[in-house]
C-alpha positions in Angstrom: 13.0 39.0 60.5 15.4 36.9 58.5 15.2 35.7 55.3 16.8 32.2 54.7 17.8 32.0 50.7 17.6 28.2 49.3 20.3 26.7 47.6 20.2 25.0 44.8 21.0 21.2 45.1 23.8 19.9 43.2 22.8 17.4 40.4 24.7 14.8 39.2 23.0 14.3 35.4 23.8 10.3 34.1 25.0 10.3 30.7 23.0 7.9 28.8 24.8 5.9 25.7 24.0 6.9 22.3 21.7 4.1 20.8 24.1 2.2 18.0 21.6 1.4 15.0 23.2 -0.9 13.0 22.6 -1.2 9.4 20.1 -4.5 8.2 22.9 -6.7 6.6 23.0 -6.9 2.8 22.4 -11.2 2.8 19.3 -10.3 5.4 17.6 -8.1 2.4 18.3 -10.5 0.0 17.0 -13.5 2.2 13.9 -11.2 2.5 13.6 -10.5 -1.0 13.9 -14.0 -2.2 11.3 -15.3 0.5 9.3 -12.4 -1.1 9.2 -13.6 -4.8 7.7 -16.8 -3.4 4.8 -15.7 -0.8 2.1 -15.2 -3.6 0.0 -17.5 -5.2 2.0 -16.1 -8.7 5.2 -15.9 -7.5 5.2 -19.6 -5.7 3.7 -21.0 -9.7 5.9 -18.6 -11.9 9.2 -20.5 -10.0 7.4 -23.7 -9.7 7.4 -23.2 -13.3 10.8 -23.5 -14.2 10.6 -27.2 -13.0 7.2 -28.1 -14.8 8.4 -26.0 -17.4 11.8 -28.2 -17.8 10.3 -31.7 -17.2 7.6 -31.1 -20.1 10.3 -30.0 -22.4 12.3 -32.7 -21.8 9.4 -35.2 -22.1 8.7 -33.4 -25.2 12.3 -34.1 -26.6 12.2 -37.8 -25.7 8.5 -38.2 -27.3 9.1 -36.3 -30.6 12.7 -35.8 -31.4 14.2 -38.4 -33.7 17.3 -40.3 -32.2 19.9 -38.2 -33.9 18.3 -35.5 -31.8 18.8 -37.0 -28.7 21.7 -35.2 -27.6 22.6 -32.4 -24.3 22.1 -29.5 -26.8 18.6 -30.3 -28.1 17.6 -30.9 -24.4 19.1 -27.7 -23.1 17.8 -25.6 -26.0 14.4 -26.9 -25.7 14.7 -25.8 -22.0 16.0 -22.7 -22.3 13.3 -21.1 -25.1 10.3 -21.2 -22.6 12.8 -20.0 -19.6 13.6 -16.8 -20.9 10.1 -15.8 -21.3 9.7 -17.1 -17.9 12.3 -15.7 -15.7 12.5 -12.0 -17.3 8.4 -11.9 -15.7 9.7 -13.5 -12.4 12.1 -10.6 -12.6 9.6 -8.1 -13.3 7.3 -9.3 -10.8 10.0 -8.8 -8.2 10.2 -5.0 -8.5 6.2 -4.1 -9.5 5.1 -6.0 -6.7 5.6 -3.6 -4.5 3.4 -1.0 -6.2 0.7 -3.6 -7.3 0.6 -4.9 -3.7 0.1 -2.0 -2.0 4.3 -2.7 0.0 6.2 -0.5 -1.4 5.7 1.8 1.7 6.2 -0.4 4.2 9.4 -1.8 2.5 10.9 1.7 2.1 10.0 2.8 5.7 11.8 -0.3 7.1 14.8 0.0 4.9 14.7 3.8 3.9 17.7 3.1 1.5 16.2 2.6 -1.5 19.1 2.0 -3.4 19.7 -1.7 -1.3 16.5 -2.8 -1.2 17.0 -2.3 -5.2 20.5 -3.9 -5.2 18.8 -6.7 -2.7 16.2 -7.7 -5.6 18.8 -7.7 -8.2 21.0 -10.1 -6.0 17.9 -12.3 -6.1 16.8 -12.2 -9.2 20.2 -13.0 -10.5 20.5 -15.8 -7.9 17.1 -17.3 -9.0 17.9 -16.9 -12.7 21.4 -19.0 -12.2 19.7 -22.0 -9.9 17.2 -22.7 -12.9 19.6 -23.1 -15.4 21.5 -25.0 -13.3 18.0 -27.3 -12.5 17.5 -26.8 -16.2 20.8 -28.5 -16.9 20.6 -31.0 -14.6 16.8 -32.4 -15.9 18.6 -32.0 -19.5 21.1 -34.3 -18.3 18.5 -36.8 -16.9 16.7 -36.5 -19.7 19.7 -37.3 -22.1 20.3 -40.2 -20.0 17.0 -41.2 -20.4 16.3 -40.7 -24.0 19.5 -42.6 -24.9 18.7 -45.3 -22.6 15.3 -45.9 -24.6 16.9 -45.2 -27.9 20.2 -47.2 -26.8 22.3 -44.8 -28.3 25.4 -43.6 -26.3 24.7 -40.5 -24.9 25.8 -37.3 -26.7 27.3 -34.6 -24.2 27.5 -31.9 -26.6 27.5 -28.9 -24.7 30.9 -27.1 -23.4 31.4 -25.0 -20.7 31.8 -21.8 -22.1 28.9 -22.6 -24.3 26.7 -23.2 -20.7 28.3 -20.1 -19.4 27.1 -18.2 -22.7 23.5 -19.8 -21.9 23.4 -18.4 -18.5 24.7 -15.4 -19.6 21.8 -14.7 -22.0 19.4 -15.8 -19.5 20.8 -13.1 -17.0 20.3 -10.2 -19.6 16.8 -11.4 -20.4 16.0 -11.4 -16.9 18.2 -7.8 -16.1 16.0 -6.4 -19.1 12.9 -7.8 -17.4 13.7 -5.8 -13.8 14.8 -2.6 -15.9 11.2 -2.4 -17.6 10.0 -3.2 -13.8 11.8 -0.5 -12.2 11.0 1.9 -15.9 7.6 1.7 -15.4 6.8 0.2 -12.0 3.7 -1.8 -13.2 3.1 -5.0 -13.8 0.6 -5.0 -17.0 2.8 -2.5 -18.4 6.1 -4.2 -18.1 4.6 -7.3 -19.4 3.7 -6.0 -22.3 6.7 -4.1 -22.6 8.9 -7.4 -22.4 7.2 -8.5 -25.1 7.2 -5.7 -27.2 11.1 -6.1 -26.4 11.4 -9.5 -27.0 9.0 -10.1 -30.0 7.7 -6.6 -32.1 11.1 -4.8 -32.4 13.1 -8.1 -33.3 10.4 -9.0 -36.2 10.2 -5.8 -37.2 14.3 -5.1 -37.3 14.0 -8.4 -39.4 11.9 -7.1 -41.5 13.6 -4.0 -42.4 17.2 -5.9 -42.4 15.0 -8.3 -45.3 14.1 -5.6 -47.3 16.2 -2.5 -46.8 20.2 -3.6 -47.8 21.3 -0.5 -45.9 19.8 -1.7 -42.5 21.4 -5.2 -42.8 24.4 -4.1 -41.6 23.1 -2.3 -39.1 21.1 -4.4 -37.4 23.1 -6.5 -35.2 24.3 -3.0 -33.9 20.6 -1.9 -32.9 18.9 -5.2 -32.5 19.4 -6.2 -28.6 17.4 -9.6 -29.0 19.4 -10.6 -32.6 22.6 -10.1 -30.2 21.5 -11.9 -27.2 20.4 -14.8 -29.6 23.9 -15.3 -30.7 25.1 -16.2 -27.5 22.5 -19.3 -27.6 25.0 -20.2 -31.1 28.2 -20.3 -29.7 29.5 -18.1 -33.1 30.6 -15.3 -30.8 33.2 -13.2 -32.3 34.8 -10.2 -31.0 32.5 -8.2 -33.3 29.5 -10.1 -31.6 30.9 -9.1 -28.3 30.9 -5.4 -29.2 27.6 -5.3 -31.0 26.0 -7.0 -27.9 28.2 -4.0 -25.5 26.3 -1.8 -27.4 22.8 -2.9 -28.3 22.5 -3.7 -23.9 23.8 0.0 -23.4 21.4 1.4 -25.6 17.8 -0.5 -24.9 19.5 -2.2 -21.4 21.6 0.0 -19.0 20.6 3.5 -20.2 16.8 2.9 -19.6 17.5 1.0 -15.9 19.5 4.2 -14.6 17.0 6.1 -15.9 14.5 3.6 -14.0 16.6 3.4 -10.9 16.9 7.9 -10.4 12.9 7.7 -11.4 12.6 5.3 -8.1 15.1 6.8 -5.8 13.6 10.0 -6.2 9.5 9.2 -6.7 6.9 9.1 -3.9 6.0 5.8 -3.1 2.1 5.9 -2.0 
């Protein structure tokens, strides 16, 4: 008896190509993000808002205003006061909604960097703050057009471009100091109230101090984010102004968002 021993067959194995994942492009996250801060019923009226908002006020100008008010500046600052209570919620809005909505975890599945879907919102945040003061400006303008036309007074184009710049420039840390509370506290309600505990408790009660207390005067405009901020909206900036309002943003602006952004880089979303 024989016993035949098999062989093994020779394989031939067929390398398969490594799967290339490409990384979602930045402009596709901010695309995303913008369409995102208009698919709710609040987000769709918060930026519908910034229209209604700067067609009242400039109805309200025209109506009221006596014809030596009738100029770019009156129009522009009547604007621009309801605006930056507006857009710093739009902005907060942007970065709670993920926690109040219950898409946090789908966002950072799909896009596991955190750090540009954050980077994403702040693109459009920023973008939406700049188009609505540009629409701002432009309804001001119509609006100055309009009111001298009914007045028939020439029309008074009173504001420069550095002093526009300096508008938009305040807007932008408004709405920046909006998304830090967001990503600081990553509620709604509670970045709400904390804008306006920002934007209306501290600077009244600074003033207050400054009124009574000699030593503080001084000292305000070093402490006082919002009294620096406001300046911009004066055009009496100064290179003191400019250093007061490097330090009052470090202090209550870009310390508290990095301590926001490592709080949600490193928390568990649920």
């Amino acid at each position: 008896m024989t016993t035949a021993t098999a062989l093994p067959r020779p394989t031939t194995e067929v390398a398969t190509p490594a799967r290339v994942v490409r990384p979602i492009p930045t402009t596709r996250l901010t695309t995303v993000e913008l369409r995102k801060m208009f698919d709710t019923r609040a987000g769709f009226w918060l930026m519908a808002s910034v229209g209604i908002i700067s067609v009242l006020a400039t109805a309200a100008v025209i109506i009221w205003a006596p014809d030596e008010a009738i100029t770019q500046n009156t129009f522009s600052t009547a604007i621009g006061m309801p605006l930056s209570v507006v857009l710093p919620i739009i902005a907060i809005l942007s970065v709670t909604g993920e926690y109040s909505q219950r898409t946090g975890l789908t966002t950072y599945t799909l896009v596991p960097w955190r750090g540009r879907v954050l980077s994403a919102k702040v693109v459009a945040t920023l973008l939406v703050g700049v188009v609505a003061m540009f629409v701002a400006l432009a309804v001001g303008a119509l609006g100055n057009l309009l009111g001298s036309a009914i007045t028939r007074l020439d029309a008074t184009w009173d504001i420069t471009l550095s002093q526009f710049g300096n508008i938009v420039l305040a807007n932008v840390l408004g709405m920046l100091m909006g998304f830090m509370l967001g990503v600081l506290f990553r509620s709604s309600a509670a970045a709400i109230v904390g804008y306006f505990v920002y934007s209306f408790v501290l600077p009244v009660a600074f003033g207050t101090l400054a009124a009574f207390q000699e030593w503080f005067r001084d000292l305000q405009p070093w402490v006082d984010v919002q009294f620096a901020i406001t300046r911009l909206f004066d055009n009496s900036m100064t290179a003191e102004y400019w250093q007061q309002l490097g330090v009052t943003t470090l202090v209550w602006l870009w310390i508290p968002l990095a301590l926001g952004l490592r709080a949600v880089l490193r928390a568990e979303v649920k």
